[in-house]
C-alpha positions as CSV (number, residue, x, y, z in Angstrom):
1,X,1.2,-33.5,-5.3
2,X,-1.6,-31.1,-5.1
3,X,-1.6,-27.6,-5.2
4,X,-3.5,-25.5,-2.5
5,X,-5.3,-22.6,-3.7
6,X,-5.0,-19.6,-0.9
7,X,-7.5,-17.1,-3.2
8,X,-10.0,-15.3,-1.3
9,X,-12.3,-13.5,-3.3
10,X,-12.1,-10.0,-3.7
11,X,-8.2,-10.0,-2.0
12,X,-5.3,-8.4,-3.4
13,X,-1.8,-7.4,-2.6
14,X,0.7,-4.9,-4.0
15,X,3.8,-4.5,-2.5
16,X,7.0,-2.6,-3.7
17,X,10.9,-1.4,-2.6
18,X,12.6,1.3,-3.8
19,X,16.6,2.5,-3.2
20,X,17.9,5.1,-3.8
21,X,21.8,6.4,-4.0
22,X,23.5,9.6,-4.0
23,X,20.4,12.1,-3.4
24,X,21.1,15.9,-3.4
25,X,18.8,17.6,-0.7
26,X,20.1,20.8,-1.1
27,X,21.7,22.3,2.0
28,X,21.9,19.0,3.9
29,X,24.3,17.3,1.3
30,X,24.0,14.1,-0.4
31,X,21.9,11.0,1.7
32,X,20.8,7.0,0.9
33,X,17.3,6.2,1.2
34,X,14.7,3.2,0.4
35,X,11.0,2.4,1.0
36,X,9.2,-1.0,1.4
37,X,5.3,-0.5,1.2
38,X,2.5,-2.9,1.4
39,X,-1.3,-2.7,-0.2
40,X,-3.9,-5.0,0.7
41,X,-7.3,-4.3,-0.9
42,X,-10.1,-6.0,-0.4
43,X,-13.3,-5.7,-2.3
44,X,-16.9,-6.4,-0.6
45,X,-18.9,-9.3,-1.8
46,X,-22.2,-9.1,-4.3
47,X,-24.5,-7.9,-1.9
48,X,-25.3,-4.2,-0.1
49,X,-21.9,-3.6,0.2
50,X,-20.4,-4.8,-3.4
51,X,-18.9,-1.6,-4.1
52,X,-17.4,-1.0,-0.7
53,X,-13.8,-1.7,-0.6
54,X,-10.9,-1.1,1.7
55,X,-7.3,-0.3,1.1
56,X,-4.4,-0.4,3.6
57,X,-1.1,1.0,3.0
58,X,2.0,0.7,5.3
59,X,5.5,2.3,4.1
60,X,8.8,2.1,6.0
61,X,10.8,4.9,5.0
62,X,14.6,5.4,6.1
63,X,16.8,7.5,5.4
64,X,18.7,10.4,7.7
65,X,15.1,11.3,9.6
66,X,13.1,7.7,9.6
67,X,9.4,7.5,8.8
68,X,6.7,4.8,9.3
69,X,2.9,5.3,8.2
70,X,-0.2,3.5,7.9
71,X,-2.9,4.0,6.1
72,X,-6.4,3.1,5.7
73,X,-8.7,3.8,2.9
74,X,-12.3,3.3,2.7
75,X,-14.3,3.6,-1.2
76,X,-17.1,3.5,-1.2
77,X,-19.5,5.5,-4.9
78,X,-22.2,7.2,-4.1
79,X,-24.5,8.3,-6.6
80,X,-25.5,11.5,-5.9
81,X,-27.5,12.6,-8.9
């Protein structure tokens, strides 16, 4: 059998969940909540743009008020100096 490699160079991925249980807010009580977010980066190639990456982040947040982002970062050094 062979293995199929899905690399692409300069790709990565993060992802993550966190729960949480029995959360004192204060003057609303106690609450539940848990977040799934995702993080691909990519990194630019060896050329003009090799130190130009990009990172998007997208959370689901629930809990009694619900909350859904994304995000898009853009790095890129400039050397100013």
């Amino acid at each position: 059998m062979d293995l199929i490699d899905y690399r692409v160079p300069g790709l990565s991925w993060k992802a993550g969940f966190v729960h949480s249980n029995r959360i004192d807010t204060g003057r609303s009580g106690m609450t539940n909540e848990r977040e799934f977010h995702d993080q691909p980066r990519n990194r630019g190639p060896a050329d003009a743009a090799r130190d130009l990456s990009s990172n998007l982040y997208g959370s689901i947040y629930r809990t009694r008020c619900d909350l859904n982002e994304i995000r898009l970062f853009v790095e890129y050094p400039l050397d100013l100096l």
